[in-house]
N, C-alpha and C positions, 0 to 999 in steps of 0.2 A: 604648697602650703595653704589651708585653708585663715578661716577669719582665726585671730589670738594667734596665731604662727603654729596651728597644731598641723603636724603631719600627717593623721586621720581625724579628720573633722567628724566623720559619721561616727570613729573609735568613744572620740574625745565625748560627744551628745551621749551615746551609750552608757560609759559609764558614769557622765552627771546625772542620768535619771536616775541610774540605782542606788546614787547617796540617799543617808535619810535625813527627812527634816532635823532641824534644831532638838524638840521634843524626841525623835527616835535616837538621837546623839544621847543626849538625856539617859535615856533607857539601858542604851549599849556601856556606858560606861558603867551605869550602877550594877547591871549585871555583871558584867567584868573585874570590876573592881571585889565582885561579893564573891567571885569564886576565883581569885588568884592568890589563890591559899595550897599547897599541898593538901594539906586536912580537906579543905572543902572539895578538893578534886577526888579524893579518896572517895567521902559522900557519896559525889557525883556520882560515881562509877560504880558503886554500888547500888544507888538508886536506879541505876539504867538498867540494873539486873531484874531489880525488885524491892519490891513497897513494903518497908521497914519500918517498926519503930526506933525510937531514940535510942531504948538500949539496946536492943541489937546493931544499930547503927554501932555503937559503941565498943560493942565485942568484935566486930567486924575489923573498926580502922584501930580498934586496940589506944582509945580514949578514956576517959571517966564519961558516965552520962553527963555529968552537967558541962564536962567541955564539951561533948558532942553537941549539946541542946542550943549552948551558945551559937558554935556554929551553923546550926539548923538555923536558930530565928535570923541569924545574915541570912542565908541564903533565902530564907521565907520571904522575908522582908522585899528583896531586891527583887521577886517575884518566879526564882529560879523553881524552887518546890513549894510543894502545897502540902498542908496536914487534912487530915481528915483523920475523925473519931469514930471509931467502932468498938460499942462497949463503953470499956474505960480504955481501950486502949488507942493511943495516937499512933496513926502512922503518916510517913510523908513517903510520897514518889515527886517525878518531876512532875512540874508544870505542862500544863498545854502548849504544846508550841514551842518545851525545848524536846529536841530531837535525841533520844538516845540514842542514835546510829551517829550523827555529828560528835554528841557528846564523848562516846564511846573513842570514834576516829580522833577527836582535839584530845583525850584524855591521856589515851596510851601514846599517843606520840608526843606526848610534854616527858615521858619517862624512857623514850627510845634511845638508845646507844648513840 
């Protein structure tokens, strides 16, 4: 047994480095928290296809725009998607830095048998 009684001491160092700070705790929850929605995983999974606006967002998960819109500005908000304006038209994809190959994998397997 090393020092604290752990059985891999090198294991135990390991995975303490890849916690995150307080502030990345922070982060992880608000993100988590903004997309543990059914609706917003639907979004999600969408957007990982392709860069939509609100209403087609809307026809897509089979919403009214202005629910869909609601749940865009959560997920805007917590920093999951971004809009941007072309035209007059809005559209959002994901954020930098969230993964749609992860999101895609976490997404369909919240609906697997």
């Amino acid at each position: 047994m090393g020092k604290n009684g752990a059985l891999d001491p090198r294991g135990v160092e390991a995975a303490a480095q890849a916690m995150p700070d307080p502030a990345g705790e922070e982060r992880i929850a608000k993100k988590l928290e903004s997309v543990c929605s059914p609706v917003r995983v639907k979004i999600l999974r969408a957007l990982a296809q392709s860069e939509l606006a609100a209403g087609d967002l809307a026809i897509v998960i089979g919403r009214s725009a202005s629910a869909t819109s609601q749940h865009l500005r959560v997920l805007r908000d917590s920093g999951v998607v971004v809009s941007m304006r072309r035209g007059n038209v809005v559209r959002y994809k994901l954020a930098n830095g969230i993964s749609s190959d992860v999101l895609a994998t976490f997404a369909m397997g919240l609906d697997a048998a």
